[in-house]
MARKE-918350 format. One line per field, with one value per residue (C-alpha): residue number from 1; x, y, z. Coordinates in nm, 2 decimals, padded with zeros to 4 digits. Layout:
resi c(NUM; ...)
c1 c(X; ...)
c2 c(Y; ...)
c3 c(Z; ...)
This chain:
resi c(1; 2; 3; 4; 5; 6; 7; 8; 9; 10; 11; 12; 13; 14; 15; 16; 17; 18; 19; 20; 21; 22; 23; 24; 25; 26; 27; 28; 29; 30; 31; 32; 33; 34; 35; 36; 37; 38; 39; 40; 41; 42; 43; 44; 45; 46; 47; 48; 49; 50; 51; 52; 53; 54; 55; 56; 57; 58; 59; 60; 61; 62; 63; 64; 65; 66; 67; 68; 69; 70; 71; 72; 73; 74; 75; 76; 77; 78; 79; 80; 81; 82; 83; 84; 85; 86; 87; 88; 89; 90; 91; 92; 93; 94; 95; 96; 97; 98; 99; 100; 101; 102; 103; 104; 105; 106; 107; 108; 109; 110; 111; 112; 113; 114; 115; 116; 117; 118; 119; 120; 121; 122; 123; 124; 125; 126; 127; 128; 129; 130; 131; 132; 133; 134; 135; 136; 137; 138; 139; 140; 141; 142; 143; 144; 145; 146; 147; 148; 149; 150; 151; 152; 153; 154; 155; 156; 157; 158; 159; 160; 161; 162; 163; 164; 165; 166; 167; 168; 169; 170; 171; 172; 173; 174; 175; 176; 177; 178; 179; 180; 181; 182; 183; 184; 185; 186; 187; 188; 189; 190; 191; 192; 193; 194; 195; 196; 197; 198; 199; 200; 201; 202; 203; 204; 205; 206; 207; 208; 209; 210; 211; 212; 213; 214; 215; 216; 217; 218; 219; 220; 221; 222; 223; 224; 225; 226; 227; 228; 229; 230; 231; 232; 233; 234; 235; 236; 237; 238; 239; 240; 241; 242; 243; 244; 245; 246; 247; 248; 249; 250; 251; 252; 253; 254; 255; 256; 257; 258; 259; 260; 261; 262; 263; 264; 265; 266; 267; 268; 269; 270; 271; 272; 273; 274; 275; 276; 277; 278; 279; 280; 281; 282; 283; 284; 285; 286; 287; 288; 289; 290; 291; 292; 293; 294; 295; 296; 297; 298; 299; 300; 301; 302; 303; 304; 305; 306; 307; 308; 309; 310; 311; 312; 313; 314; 315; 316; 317; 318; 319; 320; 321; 322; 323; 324; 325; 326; 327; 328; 329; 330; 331; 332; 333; 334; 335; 336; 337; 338; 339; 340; 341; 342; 343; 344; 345; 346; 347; 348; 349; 350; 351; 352; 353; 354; 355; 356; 357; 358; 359; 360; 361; 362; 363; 364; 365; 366; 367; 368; 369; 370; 371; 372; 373; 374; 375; 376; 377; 378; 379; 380; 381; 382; 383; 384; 385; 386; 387; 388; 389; 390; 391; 392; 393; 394; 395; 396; 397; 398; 399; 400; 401; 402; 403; 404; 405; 406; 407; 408; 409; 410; 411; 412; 413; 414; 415; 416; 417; 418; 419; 420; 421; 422; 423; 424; 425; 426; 427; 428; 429; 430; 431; 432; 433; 434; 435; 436; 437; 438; 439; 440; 441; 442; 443; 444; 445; 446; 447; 448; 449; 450; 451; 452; 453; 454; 455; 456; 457; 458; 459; 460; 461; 462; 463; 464; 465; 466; 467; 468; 469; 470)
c1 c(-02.41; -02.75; -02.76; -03.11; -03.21; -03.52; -03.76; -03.90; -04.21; -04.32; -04.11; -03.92; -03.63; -03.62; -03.40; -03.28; -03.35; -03.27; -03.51; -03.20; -02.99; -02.64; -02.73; -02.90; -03.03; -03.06; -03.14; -03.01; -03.12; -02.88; -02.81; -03.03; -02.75; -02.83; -02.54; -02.27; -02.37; -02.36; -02.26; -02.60; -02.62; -02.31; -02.45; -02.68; -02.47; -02.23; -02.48; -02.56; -02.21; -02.17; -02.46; -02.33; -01.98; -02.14; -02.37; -02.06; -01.85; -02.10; -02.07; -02.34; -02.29; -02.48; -02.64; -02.66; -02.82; -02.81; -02.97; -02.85; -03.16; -03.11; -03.45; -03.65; -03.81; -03.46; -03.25; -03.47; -03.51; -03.09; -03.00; -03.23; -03.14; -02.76; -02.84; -02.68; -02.87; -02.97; -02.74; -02.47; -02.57; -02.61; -02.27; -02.08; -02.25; -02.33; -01.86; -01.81; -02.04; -01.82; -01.49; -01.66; -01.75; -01.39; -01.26; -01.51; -01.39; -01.77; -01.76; -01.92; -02.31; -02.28; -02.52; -02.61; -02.86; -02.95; -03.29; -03.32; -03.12; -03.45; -03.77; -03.91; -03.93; -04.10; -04.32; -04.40; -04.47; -04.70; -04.88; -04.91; -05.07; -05.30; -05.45; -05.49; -05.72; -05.43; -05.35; -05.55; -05.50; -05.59; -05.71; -05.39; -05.29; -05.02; -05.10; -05.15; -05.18; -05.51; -05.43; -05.80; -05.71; -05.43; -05.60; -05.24; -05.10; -04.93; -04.87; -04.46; -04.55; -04.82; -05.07; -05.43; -05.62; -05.95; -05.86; -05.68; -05.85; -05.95; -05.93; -05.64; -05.31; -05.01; -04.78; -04.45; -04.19; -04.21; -04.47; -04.57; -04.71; -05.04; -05.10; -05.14; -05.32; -05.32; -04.97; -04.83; -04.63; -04.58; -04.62; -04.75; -04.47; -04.51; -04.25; -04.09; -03.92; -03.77; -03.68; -03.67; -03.93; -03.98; -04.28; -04.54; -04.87; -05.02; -04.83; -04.51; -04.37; -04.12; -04.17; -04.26; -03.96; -04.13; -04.19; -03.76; -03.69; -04.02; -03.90; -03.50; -03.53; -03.78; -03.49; -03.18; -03.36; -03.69; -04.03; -03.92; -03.57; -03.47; -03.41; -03.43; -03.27; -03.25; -03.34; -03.58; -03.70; -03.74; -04.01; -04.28; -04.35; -04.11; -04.09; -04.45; -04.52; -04.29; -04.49; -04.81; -04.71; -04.48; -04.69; -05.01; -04.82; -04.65; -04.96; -04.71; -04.49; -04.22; -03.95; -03.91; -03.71; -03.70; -03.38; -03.38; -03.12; -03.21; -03.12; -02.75; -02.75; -02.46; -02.35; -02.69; -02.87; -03.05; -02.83; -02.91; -02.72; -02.90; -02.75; -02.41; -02.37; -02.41; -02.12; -02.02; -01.76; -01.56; -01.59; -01.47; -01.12; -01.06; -01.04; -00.76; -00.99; -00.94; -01.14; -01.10; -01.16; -01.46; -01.60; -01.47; -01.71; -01.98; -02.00; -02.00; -02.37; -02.57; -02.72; -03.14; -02.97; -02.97; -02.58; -02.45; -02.15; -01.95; -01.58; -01.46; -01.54; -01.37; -01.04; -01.14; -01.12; -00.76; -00.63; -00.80; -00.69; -00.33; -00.36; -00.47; -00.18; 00.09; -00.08; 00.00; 00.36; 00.43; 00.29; 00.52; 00.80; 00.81; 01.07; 01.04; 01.01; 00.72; 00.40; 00.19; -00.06; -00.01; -00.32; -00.55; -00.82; -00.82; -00.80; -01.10; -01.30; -01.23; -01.38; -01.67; -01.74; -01.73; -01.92; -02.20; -02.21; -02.27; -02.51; -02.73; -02.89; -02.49; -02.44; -02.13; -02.07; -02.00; -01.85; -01.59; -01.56; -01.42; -01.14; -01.03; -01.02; -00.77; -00.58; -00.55; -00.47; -00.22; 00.02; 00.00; 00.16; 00.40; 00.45; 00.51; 00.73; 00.47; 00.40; 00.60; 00.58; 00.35; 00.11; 00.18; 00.09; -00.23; -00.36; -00.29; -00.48; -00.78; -00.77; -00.79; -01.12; -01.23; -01.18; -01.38; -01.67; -01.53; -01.30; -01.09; -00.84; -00.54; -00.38; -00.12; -00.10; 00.25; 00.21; 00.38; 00.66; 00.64; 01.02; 01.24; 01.54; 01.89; 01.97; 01.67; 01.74; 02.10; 02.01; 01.76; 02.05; 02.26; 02.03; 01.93; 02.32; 02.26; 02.03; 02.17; 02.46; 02.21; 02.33; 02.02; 02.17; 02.28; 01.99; 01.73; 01.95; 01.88; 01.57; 01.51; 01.69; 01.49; 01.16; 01.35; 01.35; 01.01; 01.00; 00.92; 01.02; 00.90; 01.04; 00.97; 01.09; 01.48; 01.59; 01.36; 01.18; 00.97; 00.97; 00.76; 00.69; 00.52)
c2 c(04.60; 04.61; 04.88; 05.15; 05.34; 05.60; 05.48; 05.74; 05.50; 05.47; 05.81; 05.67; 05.44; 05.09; 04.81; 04.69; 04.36; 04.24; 03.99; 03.68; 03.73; 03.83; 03.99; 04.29; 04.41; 04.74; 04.97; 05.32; 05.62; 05.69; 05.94; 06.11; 06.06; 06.40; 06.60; 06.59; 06.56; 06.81; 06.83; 06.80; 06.45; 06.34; 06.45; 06.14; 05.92; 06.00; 05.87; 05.59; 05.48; 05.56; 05.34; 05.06; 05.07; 05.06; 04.75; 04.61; 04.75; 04.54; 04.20; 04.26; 04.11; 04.42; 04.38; 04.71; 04.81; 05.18; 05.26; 05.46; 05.68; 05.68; 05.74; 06.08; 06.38; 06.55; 06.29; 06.31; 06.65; 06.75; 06.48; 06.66; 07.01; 06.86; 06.68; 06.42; 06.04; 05.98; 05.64; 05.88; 06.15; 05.95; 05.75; 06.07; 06.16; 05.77; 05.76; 06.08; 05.91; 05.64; 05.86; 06.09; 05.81; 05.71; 06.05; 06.08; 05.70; 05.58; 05.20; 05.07; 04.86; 04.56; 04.64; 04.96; 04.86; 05.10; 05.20; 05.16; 04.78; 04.68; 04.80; 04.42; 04.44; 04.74; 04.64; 04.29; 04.51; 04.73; 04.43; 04.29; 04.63; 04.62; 04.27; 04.37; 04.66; 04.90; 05.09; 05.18; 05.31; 05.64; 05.89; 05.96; 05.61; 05.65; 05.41; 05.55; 05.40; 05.51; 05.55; 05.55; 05.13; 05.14; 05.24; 05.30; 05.53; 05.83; 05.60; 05.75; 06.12; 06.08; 06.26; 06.34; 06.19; 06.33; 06.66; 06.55; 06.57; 06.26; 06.13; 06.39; 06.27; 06.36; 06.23; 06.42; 06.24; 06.50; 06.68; 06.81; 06.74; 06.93; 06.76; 06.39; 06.22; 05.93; 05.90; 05.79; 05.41; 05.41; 05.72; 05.70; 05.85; 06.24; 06.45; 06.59; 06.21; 06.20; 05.90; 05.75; 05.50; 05.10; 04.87; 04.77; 04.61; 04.98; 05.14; 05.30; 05.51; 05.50; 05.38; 05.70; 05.74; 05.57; 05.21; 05.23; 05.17; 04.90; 04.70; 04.73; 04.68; 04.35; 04.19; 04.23; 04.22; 04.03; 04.16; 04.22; 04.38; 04.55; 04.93; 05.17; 05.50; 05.87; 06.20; 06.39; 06.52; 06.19; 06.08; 06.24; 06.18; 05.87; 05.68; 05.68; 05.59; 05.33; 05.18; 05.17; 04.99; 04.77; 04.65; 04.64; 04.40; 04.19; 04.21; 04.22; 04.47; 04.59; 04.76; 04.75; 05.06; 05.37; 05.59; 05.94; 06.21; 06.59; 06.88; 07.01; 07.38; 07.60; 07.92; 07.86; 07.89; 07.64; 07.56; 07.72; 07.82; 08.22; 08.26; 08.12; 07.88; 07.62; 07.34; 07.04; 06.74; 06.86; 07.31; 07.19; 07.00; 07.26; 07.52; 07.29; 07.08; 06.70; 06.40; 06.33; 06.69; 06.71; 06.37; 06.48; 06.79; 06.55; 06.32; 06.59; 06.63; 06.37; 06.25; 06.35; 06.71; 06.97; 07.00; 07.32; 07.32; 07.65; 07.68; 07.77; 07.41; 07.26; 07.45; 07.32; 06.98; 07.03; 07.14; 06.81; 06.58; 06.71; 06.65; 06.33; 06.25; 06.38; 06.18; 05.86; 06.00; 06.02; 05.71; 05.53; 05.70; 05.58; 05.37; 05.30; 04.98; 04.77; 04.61; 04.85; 04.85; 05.21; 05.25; 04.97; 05.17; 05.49; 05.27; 05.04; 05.39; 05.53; 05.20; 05.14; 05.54; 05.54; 05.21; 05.34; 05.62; 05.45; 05.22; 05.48; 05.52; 05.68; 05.98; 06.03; 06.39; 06.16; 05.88; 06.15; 06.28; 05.92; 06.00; 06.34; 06.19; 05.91; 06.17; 06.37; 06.07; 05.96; 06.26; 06.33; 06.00; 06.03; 06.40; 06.25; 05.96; 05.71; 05.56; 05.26; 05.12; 04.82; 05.10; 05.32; 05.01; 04.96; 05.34; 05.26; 04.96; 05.18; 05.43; 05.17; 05.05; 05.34; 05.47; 05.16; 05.38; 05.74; 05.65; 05.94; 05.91; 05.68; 05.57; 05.42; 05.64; 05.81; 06.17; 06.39; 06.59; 06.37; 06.28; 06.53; 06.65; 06.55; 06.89; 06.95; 06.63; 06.72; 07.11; 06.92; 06.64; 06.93; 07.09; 06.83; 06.78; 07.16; 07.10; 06.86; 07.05; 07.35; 07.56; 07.73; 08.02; 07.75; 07.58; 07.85; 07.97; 07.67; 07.60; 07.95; 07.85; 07.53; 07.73; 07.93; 07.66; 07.58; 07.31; 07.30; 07.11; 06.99; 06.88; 06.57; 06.43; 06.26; 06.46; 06.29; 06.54; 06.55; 06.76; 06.84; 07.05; 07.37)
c3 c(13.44; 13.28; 12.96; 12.98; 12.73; 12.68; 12.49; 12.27; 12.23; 12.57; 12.66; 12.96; 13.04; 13.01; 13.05; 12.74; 12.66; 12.35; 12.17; 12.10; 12.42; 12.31; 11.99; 11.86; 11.51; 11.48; 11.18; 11.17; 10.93; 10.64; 10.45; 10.16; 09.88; 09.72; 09.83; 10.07; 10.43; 10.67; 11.06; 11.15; 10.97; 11.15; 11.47; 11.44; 11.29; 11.56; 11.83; 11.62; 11.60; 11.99; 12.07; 11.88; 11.98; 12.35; 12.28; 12.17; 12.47; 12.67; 12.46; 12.25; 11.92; 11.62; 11.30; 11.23; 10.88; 10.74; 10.45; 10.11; 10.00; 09.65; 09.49; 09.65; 09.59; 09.66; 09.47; 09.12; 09.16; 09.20; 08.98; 08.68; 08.78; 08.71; 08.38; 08.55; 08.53; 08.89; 08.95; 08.83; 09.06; 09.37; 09.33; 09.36; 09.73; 09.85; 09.80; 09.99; 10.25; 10.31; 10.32; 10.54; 10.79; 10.76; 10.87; 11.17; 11.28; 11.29; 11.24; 10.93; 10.93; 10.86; 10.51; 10.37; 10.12; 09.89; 09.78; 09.41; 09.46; 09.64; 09.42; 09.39; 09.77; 09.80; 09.55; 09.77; 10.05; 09.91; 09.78; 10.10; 10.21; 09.90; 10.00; 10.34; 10.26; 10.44; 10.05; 09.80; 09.37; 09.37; 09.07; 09.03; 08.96; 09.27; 09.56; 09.93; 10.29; 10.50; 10.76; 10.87; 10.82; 11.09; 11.43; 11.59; 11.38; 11.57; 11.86; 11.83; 11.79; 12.03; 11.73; 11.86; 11.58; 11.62; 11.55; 11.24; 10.91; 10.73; 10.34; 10.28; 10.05; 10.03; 09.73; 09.91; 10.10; 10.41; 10.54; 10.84; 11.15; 11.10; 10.78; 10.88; 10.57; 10.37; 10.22; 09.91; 09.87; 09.50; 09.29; 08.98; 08.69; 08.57; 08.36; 08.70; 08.75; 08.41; 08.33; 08.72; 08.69; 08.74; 08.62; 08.86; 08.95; 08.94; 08.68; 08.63; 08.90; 09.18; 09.58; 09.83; 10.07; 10.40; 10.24; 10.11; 10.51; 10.61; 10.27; 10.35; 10.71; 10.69; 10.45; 10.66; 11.00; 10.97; 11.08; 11.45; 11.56; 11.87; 11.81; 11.53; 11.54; 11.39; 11.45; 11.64; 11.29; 11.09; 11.38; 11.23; 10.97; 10.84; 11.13; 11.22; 10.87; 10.83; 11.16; 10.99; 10.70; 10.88; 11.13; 10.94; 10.67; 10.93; 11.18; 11.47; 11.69; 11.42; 11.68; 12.06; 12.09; 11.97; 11.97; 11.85; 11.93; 11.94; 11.71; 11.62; 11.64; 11.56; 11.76; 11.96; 11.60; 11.39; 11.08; 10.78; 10.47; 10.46; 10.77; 10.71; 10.96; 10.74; 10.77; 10.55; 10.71; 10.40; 10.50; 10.87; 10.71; 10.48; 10.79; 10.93; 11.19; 11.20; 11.23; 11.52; 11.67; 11.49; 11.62; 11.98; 11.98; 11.79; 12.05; 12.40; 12.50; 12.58; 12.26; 12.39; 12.45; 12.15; 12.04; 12.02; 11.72; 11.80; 11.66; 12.02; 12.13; 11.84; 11.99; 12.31; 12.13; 11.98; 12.31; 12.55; 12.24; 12.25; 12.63; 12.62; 12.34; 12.62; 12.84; 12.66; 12.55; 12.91; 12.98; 12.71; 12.89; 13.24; 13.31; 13.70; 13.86; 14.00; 14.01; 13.88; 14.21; 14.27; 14.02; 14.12; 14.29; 14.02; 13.72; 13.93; 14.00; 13.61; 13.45; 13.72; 13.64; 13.30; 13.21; 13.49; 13.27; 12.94; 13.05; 13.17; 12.82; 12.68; 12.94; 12.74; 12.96; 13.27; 13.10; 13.00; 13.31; 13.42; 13.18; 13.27; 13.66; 13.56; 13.34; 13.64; 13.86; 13.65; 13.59; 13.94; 14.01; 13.77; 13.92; 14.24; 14.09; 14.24; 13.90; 13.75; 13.42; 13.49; 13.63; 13.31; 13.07; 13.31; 13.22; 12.81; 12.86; 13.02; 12.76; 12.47; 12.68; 12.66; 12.31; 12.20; 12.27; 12.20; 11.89; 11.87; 12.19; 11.92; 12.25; 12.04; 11.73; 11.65; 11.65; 11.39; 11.66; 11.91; 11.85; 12.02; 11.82; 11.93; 12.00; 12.26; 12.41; 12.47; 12.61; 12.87; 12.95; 13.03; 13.23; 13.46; 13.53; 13.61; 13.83; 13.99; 14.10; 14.21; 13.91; 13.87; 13.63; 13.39; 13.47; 13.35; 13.09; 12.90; 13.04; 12.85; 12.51; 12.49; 12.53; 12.23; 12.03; 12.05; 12.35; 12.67; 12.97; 13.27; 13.57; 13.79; 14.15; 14.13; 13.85; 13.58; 13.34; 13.00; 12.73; 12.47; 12.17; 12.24)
């Protein structure tokens, strides 16, 4: 099954084909180390993580490279407003990073470089741009890109140069779209960068935040990879920038696709911190939700599709998890004989489904529809008493497919409660000899007394049952 994705390039979908067949490097927009990250971050590393655990689903072997933005605007100006050195400053957010990704299960790049390790690169890039004719020294002593030079520029956020105003700079790291201009590579040192500064060709000063990502991704992935990702927000103006100075050093196509995913909101609301709504990984554990609820809810809408975070969903979340967890309980329970080829055609129909479904540039929605129709499938066999334990160990097996792409099913993780007390077991043992004599008083009396204690218990064909905690 051939993989598509859409293109934000050429604004369609293509077939993805990758430049070294079998493998695919791919560099992915890290965080700005400057504080801790928030759900809207995760929202793209979550599709990041989703894409490459489904190149991988599908053989692919990744070199996936993320990068640590550790020199900024935002980092120098935090790091001073702290009185904190900015190596300092940075290592405290670049660690809760990494335990963050932990918690959310997102599997780790193969390199995160960070910025500040890689200055003499950046300063061999913007060389290379300087010889060309594609940068110039300014006044100011900082050195820009025209992008008069570069004849393609805004050829991702499909910019309509001539009503854009030429011989404008900008020495910020973001700007926007209605100020395209000439921006800055390596800006020249002022008192507002403290002591952040490195030696260069043109001065002391520190690399603009487009050329960290052209100089990082050209070590680890050459001049040519197959996809780079991020948000809808980092297309204009970083990634459009970091084409420019990427292709006009290399003189060649820099990227052949072009993933970006749309906007998290939160209770139909952009995020925002005035109006409360604002949510760290760290706010969302303290209120008692998981990792793996968090990353369910993270992962729902197809990733081209603004998000919308709501705290009913992630309750949603807890209660399909818990179903999915009774699932695989259930599943670990059957005892009954046979070859297991009562499930052939719905474990066929769940994998063809949900593999259909990924391929089609990650329509996670339908690809977890395929998982909710074999959950229903299977605990109506096992209602029915149709379902033996070869056919039970086939359904694991289909789930741990599965949850190589959604990474938050744990079809074999223990869960806390999931052993029943010897006292319940005995109170349902009881009652199924109840039963079985068509005692139904008895039978409901402790029916009702195991409900009591906090269990529940439901019945099956023959006399079997299962119980678990309420």
């Amino acid at each position: 099954m051939s993989l598509e994705f859409f293109n934000t390039m050429d604004r369609r979908v293509e077939p993805f084909e990758p430049i070294s067949a079998g493998e695919v490097k791919m560099y992915t927009c890290g965080p700005t180390v400057y504080n801790y990250a928030h759900i809207g971050n995760f929202r793209a590393y979550m599709f990041e993580d989703i894409l490459r655990r489904t190149l991988e689903y599908f053989g692919y072997k990744v070199r996936q490279v993320m990068n640590l933005t550790d020199v900024d605007d935002k980092t120098i100006r935090d790091s001073r407003a702290a009185g904190v050195p900015l190596r300092e400053f940075t290592a405290k957010y670049k660690q809760a990073f990494f335990e963050d990704i932990r918690t959310l299960n997102i599997e780790p790049a193969e390199v995160y470089p960070a910025a500040t390790d890689h200055i003499p690169q950046m300063i061999r890039l913007i060389s290379v741009l300087m010889e060309k004719g594609y940068a110039y020294q300014a006044e100011d002593r900082s050195v820009y890109f025209s992008i008069d030079k570069f004849k393609d520029y805004g050829k991702l956020a499909k910019i309509d140069r001539e009503n854009q105003r030429s011989g404008v700079r900008i020495r910020n790291d973001e700007y926007a779209k209605d100020s395209v201009a000439d921006f800055a590579l390596w800006k020249a040192w002022d008192e507002n960068d403290g002591e952040v500064a490195w030696d260069s060709p043109w001065g002391r000063g520190r690399p603009g935040w487009h050329i960290e990502c052209s100089a990082m991704s050209s070590e680890y992935l050459g001049d040519h990879f197959d996809i780079h990702t991020g948000g809808i927000d980092n297309m204009f103006p970083h990634h459009e920038d970091e084409i420019a100075q990427s292709e006009a050093a290399s003189g060649r196509k820099w990227v052949n696709y072009w993933l970006h995913c749309a906007h998290l909101m939160v209770d139909g609301e952009k995020m925002s911190k005035s109006l409360g709504n604002f949510f760290t990984l760290r706010d969302l554990q303290a209120r008692g939700w998981s990792g793996r609820e968090i990353r369910w809810v993270l992962i729902g809408a197809h990733y081209r599709k603004k998000l919308n975070f709501t705290f009913e969903a992630l309750a949603q979340a807890r209660q399909t998890l818990n179903r999915f967890d009774e699932l695989f309980g259930r599943m670990r329970g059957i005892s009954t004989a046979g070859d297991g080829s009562e499930v052939d055609e719905s474990v066929a129909h769940a994998l063809e489904a949900f593999e259909r479904a990924m391929a089609d540039d990650l329509n996670v929605a339908e690809a977890l529809a395929a998982l909710f129709d074999l959950q229903r499938a299977a605990n109506k066999m096992a209602d029915s008493g149709q379902l033996s334990a070869a056919g039970a160990v086939r359904v694991l097996d289909t789930f741990r497919r599965f949850d190589r792409v959604i990474g938050c099913l744990e079809v074999d993780a223990e869960k806390k409660g999931d052993e029943i007390p010897a006292e319940i077991e005995q109170l349902a043992v009881r009652r199924a000899a109840a039963r079985k004599v068509k005692d139904f008083r008895e039978s409901d009396r402790l029916r009702d007394e195991i409900t009591r204690l906090g269990y529940q218990i439901e019945d099956a064909p023959g006399g079997a049952y299962r119980l678990r905690k309420l």
